[in-house]
C-alpha positions as CSV (number, residue, x, y, z in Angstrom):
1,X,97.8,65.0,78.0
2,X,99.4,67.6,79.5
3,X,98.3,71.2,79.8
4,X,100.4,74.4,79.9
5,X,99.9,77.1,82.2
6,X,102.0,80.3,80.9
7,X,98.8,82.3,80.9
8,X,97.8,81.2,84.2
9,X,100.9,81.9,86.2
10,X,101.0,85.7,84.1
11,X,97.4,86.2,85.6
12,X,98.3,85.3,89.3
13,X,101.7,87.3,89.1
14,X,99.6,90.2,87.3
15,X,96.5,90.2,89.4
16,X,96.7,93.0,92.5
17,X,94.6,90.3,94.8
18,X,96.7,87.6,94.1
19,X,100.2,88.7,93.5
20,X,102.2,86.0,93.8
21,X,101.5,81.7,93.8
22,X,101.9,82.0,97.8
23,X,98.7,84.2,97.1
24,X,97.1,82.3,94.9
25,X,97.6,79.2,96.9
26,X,96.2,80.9,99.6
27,X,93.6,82.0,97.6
28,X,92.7,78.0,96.5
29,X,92.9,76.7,99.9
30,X,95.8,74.9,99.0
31,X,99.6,74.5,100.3
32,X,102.3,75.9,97.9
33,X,103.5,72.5,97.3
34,X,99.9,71.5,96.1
35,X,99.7,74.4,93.4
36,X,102.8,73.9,92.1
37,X,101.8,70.1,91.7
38,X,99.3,71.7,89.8
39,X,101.5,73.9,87.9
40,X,103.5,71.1,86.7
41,X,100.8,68.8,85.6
42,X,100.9,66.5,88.8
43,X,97.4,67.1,90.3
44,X,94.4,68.5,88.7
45,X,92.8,71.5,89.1
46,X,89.5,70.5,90.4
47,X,86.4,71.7,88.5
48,X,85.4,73.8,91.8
49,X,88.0,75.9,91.7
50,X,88.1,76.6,88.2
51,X,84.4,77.6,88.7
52,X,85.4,79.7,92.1
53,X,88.3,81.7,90.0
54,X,85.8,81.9,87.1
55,X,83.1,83.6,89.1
56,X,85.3,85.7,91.4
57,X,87.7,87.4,88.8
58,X,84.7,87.2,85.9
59,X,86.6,85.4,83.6
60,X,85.5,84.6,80.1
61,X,85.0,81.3,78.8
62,X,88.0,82.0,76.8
63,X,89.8,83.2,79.6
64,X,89.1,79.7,81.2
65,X,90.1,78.1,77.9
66,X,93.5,80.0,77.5
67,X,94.5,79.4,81.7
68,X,93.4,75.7,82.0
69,X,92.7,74.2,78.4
70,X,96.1,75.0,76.4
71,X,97.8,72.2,75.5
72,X,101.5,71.4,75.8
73,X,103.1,70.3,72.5
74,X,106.0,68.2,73.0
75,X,109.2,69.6,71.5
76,X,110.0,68.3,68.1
77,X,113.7,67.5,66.5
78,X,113.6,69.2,63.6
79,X,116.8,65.7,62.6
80,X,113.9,63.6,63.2
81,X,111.2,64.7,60.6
């Protein structure tokens, strides 16, 4: 399953304290390389630092839901239906 993070990437580039993913990186205690692992679906996001960005930006739980939680559809060919 594969997630899609549009919505987070808007909030780091958006968000005055964050600014950019070298920021937000920063911000995670993680390399560059490691968030955009992230990014792309190739390491988790751990449940800790959902719960840290949760509690220090006061997210919603729909906030949460819409940055971590939506789902990437795969593309469909509209030949093959």
């Amino acid at each position: 399953m594969k997630f899609n993070y549009s919505k987070l990437i808007g909030f780091i580039y958006s968000n005055e304290k964050l600014k950019n993913k070298t920021g937000f990186a920063s911000y995670l205690g993680v390399t560059v390389q490691g968030l955009d692992a992230k990014l792309r679906g190739k390491a988790p996001f751990k449940q800790e630092e959902i719960a840290k960005i949760k509690k220090d930006f006061n997210l919603t739980p729909e906030e949460i839901d819409a940055y971590f939680f939506t789902f990437e559809f795969p593309k469909v060919n509209e030949a093959d239906l």
